[in-house]
C-alpha positions in Angstrom: 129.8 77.7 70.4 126.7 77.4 68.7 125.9 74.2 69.4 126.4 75.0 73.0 123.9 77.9 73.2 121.8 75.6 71.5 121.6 73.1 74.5 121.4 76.2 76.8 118.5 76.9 75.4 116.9 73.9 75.1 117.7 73.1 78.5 115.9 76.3 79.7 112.5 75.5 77.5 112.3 72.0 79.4 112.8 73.3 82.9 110.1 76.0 82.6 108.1 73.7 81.1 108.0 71.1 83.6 107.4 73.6 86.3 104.6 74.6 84.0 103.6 70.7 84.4 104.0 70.2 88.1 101.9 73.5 88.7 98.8 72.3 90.7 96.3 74.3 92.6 96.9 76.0 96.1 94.1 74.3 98.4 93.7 76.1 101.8 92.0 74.6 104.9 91.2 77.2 107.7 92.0 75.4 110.9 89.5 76.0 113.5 90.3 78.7 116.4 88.3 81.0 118.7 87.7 84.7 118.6 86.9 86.1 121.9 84.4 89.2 121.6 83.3 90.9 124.8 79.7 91.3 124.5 78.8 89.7 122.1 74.9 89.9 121.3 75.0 88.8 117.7 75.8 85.2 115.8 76.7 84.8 111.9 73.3 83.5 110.6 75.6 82.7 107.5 77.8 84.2 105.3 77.3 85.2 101.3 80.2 85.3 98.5 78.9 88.3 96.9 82.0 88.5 94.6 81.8 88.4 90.9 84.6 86.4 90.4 84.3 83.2 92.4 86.9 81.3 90.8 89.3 81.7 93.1 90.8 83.8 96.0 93.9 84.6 94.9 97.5 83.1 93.5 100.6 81.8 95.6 104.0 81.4 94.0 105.7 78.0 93.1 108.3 76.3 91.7 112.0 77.5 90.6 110.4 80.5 88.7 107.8 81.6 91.0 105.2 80.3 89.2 101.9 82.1 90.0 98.9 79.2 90.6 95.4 80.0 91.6 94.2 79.2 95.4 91.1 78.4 96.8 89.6 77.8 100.3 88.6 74.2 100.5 84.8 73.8 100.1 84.8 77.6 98.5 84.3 80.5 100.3 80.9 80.3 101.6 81.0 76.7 102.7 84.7 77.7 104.4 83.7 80.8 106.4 80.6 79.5 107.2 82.2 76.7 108.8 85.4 79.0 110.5 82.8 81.1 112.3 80.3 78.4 113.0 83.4 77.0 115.3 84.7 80.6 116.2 81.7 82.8 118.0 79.5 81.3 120.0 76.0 81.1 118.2 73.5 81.6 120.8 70.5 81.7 118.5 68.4 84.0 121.4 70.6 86.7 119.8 70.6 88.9 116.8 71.2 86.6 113.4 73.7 88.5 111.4 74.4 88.0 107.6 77.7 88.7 106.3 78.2 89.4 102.8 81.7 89.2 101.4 82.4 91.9 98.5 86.0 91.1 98.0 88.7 88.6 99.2 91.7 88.2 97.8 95.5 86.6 98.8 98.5 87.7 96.8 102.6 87.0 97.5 105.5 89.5 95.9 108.7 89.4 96.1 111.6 92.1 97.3 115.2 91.2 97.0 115.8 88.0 98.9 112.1 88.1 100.6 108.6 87.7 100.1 105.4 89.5 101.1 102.2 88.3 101.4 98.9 89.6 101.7 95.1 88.4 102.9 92.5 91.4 102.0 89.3 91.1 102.7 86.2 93.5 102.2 82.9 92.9 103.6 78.9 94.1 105.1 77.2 93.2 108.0 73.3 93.1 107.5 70.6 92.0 110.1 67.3 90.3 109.1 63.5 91.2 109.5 61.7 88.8 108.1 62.7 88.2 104.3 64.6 91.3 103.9 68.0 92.8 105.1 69.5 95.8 106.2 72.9 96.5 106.0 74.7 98.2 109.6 78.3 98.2 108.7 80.7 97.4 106.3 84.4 97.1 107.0 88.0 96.0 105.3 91.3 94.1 106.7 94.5 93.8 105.2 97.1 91.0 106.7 100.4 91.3 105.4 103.7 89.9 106.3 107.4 89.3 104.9 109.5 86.4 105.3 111.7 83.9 103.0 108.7 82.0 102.0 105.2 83.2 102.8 103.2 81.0 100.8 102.5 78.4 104.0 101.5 81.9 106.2 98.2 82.5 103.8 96.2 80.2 105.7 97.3 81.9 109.1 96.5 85.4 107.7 93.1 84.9 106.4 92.1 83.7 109.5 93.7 87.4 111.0 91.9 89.1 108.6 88.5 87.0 108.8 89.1 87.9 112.8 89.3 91.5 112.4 86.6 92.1 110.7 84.6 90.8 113.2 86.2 92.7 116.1 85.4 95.6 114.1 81.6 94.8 113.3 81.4 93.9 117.5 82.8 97.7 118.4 80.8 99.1 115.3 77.2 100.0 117.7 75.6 98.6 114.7 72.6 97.9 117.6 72.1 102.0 117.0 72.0 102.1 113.2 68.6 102.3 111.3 69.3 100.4 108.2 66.8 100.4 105.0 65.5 97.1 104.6 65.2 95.9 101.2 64.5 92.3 99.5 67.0 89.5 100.8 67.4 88.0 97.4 68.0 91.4 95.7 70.8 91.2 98.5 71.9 87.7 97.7 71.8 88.0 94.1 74.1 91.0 94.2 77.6 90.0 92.4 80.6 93.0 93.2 82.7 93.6 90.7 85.8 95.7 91.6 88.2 96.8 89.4 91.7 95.2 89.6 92.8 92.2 92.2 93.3 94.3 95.4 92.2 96.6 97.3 95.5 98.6 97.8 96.6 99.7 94.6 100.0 97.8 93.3 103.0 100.1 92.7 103.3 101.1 88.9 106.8 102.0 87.7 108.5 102.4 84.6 111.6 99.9 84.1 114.7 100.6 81.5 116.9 98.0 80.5 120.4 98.4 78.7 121.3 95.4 76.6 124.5 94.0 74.7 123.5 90.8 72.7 125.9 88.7 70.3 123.6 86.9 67.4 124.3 83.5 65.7 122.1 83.0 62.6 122.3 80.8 59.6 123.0 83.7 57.0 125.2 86.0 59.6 126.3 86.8 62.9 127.2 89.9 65.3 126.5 92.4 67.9 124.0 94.5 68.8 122.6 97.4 71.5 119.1 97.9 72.7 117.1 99.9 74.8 114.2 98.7 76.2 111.5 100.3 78.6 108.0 99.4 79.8 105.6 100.3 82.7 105.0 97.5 85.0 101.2 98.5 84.8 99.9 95.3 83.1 96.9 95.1 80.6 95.2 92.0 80.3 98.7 89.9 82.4 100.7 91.7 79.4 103.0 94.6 79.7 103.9 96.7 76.4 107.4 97.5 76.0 109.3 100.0 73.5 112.3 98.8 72.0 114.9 100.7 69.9 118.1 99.2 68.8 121.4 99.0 67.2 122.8 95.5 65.3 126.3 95.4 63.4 126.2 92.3 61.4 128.7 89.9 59.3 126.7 88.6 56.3 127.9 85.3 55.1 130.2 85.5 52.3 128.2 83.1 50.1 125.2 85.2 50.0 127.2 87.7 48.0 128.6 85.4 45.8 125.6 83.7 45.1 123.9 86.8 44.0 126.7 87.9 42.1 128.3 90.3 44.3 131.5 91.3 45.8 132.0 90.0 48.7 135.0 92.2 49.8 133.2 95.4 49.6 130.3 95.6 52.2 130.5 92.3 54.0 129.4 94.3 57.3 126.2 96.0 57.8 124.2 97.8 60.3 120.9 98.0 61.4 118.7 100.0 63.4 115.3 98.7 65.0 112.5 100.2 66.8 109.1 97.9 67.7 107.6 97.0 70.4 105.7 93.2 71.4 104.4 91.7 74.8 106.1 91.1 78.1 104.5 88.5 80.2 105.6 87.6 83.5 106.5 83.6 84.2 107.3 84.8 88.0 108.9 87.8 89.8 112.1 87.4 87.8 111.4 85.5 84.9 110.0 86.8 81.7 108.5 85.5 78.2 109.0 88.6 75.9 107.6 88.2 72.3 108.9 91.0 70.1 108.2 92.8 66.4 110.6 95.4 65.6 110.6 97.1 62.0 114.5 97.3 60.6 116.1 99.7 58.3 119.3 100.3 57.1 121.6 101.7 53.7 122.7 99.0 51.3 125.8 99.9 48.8 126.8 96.8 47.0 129.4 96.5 43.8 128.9 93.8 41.4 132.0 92.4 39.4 130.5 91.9 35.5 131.8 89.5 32.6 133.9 92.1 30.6 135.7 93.7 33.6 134.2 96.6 34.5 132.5 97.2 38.0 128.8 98.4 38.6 127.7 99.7 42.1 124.3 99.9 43.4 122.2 101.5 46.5 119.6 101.7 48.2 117.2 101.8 51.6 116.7 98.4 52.8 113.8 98.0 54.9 112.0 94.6 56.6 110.9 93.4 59.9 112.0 91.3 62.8 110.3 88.8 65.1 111.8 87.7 68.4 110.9 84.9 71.3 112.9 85.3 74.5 113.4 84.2 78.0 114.5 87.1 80.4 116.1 87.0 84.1 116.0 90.2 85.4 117.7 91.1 88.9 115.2 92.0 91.7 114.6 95.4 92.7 115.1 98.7 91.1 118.8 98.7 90.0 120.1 95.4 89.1 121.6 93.4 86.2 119.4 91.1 83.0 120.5 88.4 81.3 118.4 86.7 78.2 118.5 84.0 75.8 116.0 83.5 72.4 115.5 83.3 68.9 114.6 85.6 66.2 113.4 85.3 62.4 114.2 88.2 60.1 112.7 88.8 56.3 114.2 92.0 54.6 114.2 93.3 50.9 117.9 93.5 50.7 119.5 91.9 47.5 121.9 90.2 49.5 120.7 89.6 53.3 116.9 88.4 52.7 116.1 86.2 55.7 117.7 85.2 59.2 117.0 82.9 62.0 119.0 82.5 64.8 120.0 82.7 68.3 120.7 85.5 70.9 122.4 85.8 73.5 121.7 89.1 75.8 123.2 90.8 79.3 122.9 94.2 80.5 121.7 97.0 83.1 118.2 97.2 84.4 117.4 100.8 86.5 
């Protein structure tokens, strides 16, 4: 049985590793299309990534586990939408020059049960020129989302949406009738936005509980156990902070008792409870790397056998701590079911039952 659970998990470490491996970046190309504007008295003099963060636009998922790999546009944003309008609009040069400043942009993908959603967002300003400064006229946002089985090929098709509306919007905006304040282009250009989180609709924060049964196999004993575990899906740094209390009932090897001059016969089963806490981090939208601490505790009543017959008991609080590494499948959706597999080391001051490792197995509830 062991041994099996052993190639289970060993089988499970190369498969997310290799989609680890095979994980390249997501390159989009926009294909080239016309926007039709009635009226149009304006052409995009160029366009300025104004964002802070300029190493990407986004992630896509891939791979069995939904991997999450950073996108791009292909030439980077500037050169990209430069080159999408240049062929969109018609750029009558007789008209106004326009500079578009892009303050956010951003693709994402979730999933929900047996689909996907994804999303384009884009945030941008509209400013007109007079000699080396600019005045901003309008500033608007566009959101492009959609669900399917697989959106990851759609991105492409929805920035171009989104890159669309916004300039429908800026056409119907009478920015001819605004009186901007003209102030230094490059004070403009130089300008870097910097907008808290990585969308511009706010992701859904809940808090998830989990009900677990596990069975343990380590070198000095095996057993059961319970846990509870909840966390907030709010994420700190791509980490979310669980709490973790638990239950484990425990067969200590019988040779640790008679190697420290025990009886074996008289508390060969012990219990343990845990409470800690550790790091969740997401490998996709149902896979999870959980790295936990827990601190253990327990009461430890032992009877020792001596030379001339007589028999001395001893007690006491046993304390120590736990460390755990485990891969989690958890169910999509709110209700659903959550299986695990790991390993854990454990060090404790207990006479008998000083140090663990092992494997655990885990199933249970998630709501």
């Amino acid at each position: 049985m062991l041994k099996s659970i052993k190639r289970l998990f060993l089988f499970a470490i190369i498969i997310i590793s290799s989609d680890s491996l095979l994980a390249q970046n997501e390159i989009i190309e926009l294909k080239n299309t016309l926007i039709p504007l009635p009226k149009q008295d304006f052409y995009i003099e160029s366009v300025v990534d104004g964002r802070g963060n300029k190493s990407d636009i986004g992630f896509v998922m891939k791979g069995a586990f939904n991997k999450k790999i950073r996108a791009d546009l292909k030439g980077g944003v500037t050169k990209s939408l430069t080159d999408f309008y240049n062929n969109a609009l018609d750029k009558d040069t007789t008209t106004t020059p326009v500079v578009m400043r892009v303050v956010f942009f951003h693709i994402s993908e979730k999933t929900n049960g047996a689909t996907e959603t994804g999303k384009a967002e884009i945030k941008v300003e509209f400013y007109i020129r007079k000699g080396n400064q600019l005045g901003k006229v309008f500033e608007t946002e566009s959101i492009a989302e959609e669900s399917a089985l697989d959106v990851t090929s759609g991105h492409e098709r929805r920035i171009r949406k989104v890159l669309e509306n916004v300039l429908v919007a800026f056409n119907n905006s009478g920015y001819q009738s605004v009186n901007p304040e003209f102030v230094d282009a490059n004070t403009i250009l130089a300008t870097q936005s910097q907008i808290i989180g990585n969308t511009l609709t706010p992701d859904d924060i809940a808090w998830v509980n989990l009900l677990i049964a596990n069975a343990a196999f380590g070198t000095n004993a095996e057993g059961w156990g319970a846990s509870y575990i909840g966390y907030s899906t709010r994420q700190r740094k791509g980490l979310m902070i669980p709490l973790v209390v638990s239950i484990d009932r425990l067969t200590i090897d019988p040779a640790l008792f008679v190697r420290a001059g025990y009886n074996e016969k008289y508390q060969l089963r012990f219990s343990y409870a845990k409470i800690g806490s550790g790091a969740i981090k997401k490998l996709g939208e149902d896979f999870n790397f959980f790295l936990g601490l827990s601190a253990i505790g327990t009461y430890e009543k032992l009877q020792r056998n001596n030379l001339d017959g007589t028999i001395t008991e001893s007690s006491g609080i046993v304390f120590g701590g736990e460390a755990s590494q485990n891969f989690y499948f958890m169910s999509r959706g709110k209700l659903g079911f959550f299986l695990g597999a790991g390993v854990y080391e454990r060090i404790l001051n207990s006479d008998v039952y000083k140090s663990d490792i092992g494997l655990k197995i885990e199933a249970g509830i998630k709501f």
